[in-house]
C-alpha positions in Angstrom: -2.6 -0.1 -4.6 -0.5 1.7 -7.7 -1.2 5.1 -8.5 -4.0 5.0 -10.7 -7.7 5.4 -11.2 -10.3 2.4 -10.0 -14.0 1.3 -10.1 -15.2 -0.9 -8.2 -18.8 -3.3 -8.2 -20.4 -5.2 -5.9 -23.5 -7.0 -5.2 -24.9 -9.9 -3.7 -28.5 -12.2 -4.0 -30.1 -10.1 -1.3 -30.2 -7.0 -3.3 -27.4 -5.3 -1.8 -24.8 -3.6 -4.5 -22.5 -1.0 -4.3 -20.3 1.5 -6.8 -16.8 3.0 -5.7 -14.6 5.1 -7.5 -11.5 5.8 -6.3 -8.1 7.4 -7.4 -4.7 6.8 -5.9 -2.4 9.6 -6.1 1.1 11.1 -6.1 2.5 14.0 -3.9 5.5 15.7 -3.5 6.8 14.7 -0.3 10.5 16.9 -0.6 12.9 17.0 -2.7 15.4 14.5 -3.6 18.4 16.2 -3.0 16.9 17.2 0.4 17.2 13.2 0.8 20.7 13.1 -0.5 22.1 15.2 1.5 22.4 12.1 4.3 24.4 10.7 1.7 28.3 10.4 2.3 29.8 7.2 1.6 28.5 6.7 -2.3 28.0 8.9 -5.0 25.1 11.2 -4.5 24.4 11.2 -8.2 24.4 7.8 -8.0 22.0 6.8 -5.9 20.0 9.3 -7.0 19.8 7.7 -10.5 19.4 4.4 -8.3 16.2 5.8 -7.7 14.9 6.8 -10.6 15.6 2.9 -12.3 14.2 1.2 -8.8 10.8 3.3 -7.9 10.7 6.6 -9.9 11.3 8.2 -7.0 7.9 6.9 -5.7 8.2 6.1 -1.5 5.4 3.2 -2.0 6.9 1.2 -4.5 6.7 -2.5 -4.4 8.3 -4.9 -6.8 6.4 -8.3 -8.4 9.7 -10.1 -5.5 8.5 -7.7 -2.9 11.0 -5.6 -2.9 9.7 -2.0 -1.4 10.0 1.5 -0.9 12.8 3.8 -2.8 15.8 2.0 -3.4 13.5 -1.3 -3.2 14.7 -3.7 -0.3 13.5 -6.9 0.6 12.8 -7.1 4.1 15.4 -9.5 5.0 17.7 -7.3 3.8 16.5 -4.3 6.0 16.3 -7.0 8.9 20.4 -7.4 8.2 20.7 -4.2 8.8 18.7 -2.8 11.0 16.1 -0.4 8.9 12.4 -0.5 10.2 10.0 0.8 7.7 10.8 0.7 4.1 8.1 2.8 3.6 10.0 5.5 5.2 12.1 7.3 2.3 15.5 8.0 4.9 15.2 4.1 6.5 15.1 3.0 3.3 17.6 5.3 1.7 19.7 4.1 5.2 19.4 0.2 4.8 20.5 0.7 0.8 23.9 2.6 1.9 24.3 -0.6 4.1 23.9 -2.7 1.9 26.2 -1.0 -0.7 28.8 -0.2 1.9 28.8 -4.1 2.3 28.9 -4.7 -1.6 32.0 -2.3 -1.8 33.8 -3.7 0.6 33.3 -6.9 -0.3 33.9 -6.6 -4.6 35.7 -2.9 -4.6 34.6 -2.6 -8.1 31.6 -0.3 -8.7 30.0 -2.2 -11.9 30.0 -5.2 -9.2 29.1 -3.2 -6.4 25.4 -2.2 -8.8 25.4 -5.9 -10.7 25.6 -7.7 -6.8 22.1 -5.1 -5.6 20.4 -6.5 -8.4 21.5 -9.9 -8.9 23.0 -10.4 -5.2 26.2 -11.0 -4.4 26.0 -14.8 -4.2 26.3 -14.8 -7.9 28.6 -12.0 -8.4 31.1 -14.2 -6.6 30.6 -17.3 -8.5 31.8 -15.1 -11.4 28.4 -15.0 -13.2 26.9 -11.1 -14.7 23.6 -11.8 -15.6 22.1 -10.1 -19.0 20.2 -8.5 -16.6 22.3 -7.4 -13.6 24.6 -6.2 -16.8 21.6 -4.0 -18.1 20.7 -2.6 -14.7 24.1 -1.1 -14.6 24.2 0.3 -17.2 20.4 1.6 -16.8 22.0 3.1 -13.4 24.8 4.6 -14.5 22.8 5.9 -17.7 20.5 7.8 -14.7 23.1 8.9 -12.9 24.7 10.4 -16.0 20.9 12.9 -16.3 20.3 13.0 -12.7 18.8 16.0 -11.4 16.9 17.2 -8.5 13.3 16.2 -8.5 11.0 15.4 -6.1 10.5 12.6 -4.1 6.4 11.1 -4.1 3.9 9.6 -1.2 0.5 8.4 -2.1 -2.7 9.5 -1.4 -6.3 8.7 -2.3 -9.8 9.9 -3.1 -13.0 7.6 -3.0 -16.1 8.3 -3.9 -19.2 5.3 -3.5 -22.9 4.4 -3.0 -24.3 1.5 -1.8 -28.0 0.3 -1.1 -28.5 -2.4 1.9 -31.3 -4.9 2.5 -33.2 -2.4 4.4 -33.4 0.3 1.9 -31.2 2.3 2.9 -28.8 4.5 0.8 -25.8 5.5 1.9 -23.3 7.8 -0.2 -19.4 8.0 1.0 -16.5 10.4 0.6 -13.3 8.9 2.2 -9.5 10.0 1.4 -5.8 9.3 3.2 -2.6 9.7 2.6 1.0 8.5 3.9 3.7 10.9 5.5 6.8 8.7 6.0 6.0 6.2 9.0 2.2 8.0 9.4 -1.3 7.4 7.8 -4.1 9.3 8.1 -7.6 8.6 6.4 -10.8 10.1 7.0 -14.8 9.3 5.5 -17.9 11.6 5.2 -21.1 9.3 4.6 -24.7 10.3 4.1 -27.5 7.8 4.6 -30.8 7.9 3.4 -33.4 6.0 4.8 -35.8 5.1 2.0 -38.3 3.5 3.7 -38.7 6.1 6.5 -38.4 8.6 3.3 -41.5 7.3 2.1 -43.3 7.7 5.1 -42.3 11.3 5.4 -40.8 10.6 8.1 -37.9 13.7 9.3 -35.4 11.3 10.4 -34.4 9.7 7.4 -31.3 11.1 7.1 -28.2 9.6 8.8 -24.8 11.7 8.6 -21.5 10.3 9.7 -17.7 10.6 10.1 -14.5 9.0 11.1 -10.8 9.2 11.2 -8.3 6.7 11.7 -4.6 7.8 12.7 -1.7 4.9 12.0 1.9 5.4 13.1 4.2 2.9 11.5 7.4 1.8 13.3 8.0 -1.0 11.3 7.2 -2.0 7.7 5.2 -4.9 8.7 3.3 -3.1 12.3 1.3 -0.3 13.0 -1.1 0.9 15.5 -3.3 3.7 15.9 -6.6 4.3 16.8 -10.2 5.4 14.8 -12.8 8.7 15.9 -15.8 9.8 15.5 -14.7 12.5 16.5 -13.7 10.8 19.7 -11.0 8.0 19.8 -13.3 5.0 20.4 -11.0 2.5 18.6 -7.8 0.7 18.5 -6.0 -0.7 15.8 -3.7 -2.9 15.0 -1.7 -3.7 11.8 0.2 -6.6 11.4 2.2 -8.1 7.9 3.1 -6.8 4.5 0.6 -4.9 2.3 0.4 -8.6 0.5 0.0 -10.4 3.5 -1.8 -9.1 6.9 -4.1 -8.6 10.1 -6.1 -5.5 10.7 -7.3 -6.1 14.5 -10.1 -3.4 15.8 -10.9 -3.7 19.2 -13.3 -1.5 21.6 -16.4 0.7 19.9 -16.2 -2.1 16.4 -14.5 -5.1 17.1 -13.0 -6.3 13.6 -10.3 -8.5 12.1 -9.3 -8.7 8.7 -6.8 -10.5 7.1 -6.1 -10.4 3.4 -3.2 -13.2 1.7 -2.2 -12.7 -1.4 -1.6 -16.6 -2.5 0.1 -15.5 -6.1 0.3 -12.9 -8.5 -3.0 -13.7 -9.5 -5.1 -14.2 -6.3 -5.7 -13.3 -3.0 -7.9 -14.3 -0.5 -9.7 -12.2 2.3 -11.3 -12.9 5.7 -13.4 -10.2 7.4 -15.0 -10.9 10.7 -17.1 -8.4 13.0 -20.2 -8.4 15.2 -22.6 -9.3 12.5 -20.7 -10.3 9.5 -18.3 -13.0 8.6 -17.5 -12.9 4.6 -15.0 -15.0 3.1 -13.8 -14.2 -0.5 -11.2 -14.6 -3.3 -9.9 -12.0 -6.0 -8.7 -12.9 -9.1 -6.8 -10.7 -11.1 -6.3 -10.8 -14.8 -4.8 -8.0 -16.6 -6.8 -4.2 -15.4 -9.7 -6.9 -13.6 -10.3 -8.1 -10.7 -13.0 -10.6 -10.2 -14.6 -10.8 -6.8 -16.5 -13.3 -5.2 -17.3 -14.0 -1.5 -19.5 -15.9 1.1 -21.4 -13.9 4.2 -22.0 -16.8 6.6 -24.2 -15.0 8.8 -26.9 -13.9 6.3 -26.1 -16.7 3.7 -25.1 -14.9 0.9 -23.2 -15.2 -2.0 -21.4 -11.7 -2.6 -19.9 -11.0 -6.7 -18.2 -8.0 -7.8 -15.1 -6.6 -10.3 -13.0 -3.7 -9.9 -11.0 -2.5 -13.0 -7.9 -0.2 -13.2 
């Protein structure tokens, strides 16, 4: 998800519901000239101010085309030449000096060098600027012109939720993670409490747990890892794009997820585990997303929103 603050809703006819709050952060992961110091065969002011107009120096960023990370690649571009995870601020920053060692080779013009990265060089060679591969350029070299050593950003995140199940029970949660170039780490206190057995004054109402789940990344589109409580009793499996993918848990929780986002505007989402199998749909409009979903096993109809 951006950076940014969400809430989040959900309920279903069985009297389930739950509240989440959750913020996604920035942190300063180095500095950029730290970066740019792998940087020989271009300008170093230059792709520095490439940044800035591409991602605001943000490691995460993904464009509405699907472009990702720093410098904002597509993946068949990385595939060309030979980066793995875009997500990774020096792949990325290595598959863009590829890519513009290939532009300037093949236009040895620098304004057509920055207009083919935008508007690809397809056009470039027809002839054809677009008004928007010319304002790019000039946005670029405007950034270059005021570029400066700042500091390059990863995410993290903060969530805070209760929910109440068909048993009565409460359950409060505290979860975070964050991203450190090709790793993830994320990690959730919960707190349960048993409202019927509460009633009953009986001492075990209370039901405390924790986990951790460790992802290394190799690859933009796969990582693997495993989950802990505090034991490793899990392994998982990433597979896709952040808009398209499988999350596979085998062992202690068997799991698979997979989440497709069909357009700009909706996505759809299959979980499946040992006693749940929900099928849903999001659709966004504007700050909202409107949630609603099917659990086969218990029959019931789930309905939530979640607004930035």
């Amino acid at each position: 998800m951006k950076p940014g603050t969400h809430f989040e809703y959900n309920a279903n006819h069985l009297g389930e519901m739950g509240f989440e709050i959750y913020t996604v952060y920035k942190y300063p992961l180095m500095d950029s000239n730290k970066l740019l110091e792998s940087v020989w065969s271009q300008p170093r002011s230059l792709i520095g101010g490439q940044m800035a107009v591409e991602s605001s120096y943000y490691t995460h960023a993904i464009s509405s085309s699907q472009a990702m990370g720093l410098l904002q690649l597509k993946n068949t571009t990385a595939t060309d030449v030979y980066v793995y995870n875009l997500f990774d601020p020096y792949d990325n920053l290595k598959g863009a000096l590829e890519y513009h060692g290939y532009l300037r080779r093949l236009f040895n013009d620098e304004k057509l060098q920055l207009v083919a990265y935008h508007d690809g060089p397809t056009a470039v060679m027809a002839g054809v600027i677009s008004p928007g591969g010319e304002a790019y350029y000039q946005k670029v070299k405007k950034a270059q012109e005021s570029y400066k050593n700042t500091k390059i950003y990863s995410p993290y995140f903060l969530k805070g939720g209760i929910y109440f199940d068909k048993n009565r029970v409460l359950t409060t949660d505290l979860a975070g993670g964050i991203a450190y170039r090709k790793l993830e780490l994320y990690g959730d206190v919960s707190l349960g409490i048993n409202t019927n057995q509460l009633i009953d004054s009986n001492t075990n109402f209370l039901d405390f747990g924790f986990d951790y789940s460790l992802l290394y990344a190799p690859r933009t589109y796969f990582a693997f890892g495993f989950s802990g409580d505090p034991l490793p009793s899990n392994l998982i499996f990433r597979i896709g794009f952040p808009w398209q993918n499988f999350i596979l848990t085998v062992f202690d929780n068997p799991q698979i997820i997979y989440k497709h986002q069909l357009t700009k505007n909706f996505a759809t989402r299959i979980s499946l585990s040992t006693d749940k199998l929900l099928l849903s749909g999001y659709y966004t409009i504007s700050n909202l997303d409107l949630f609603v979903g099917y659990e086969i096993f218990d029959k019931s109809i789930n309905v939530g929103f979640r607004i930035r």
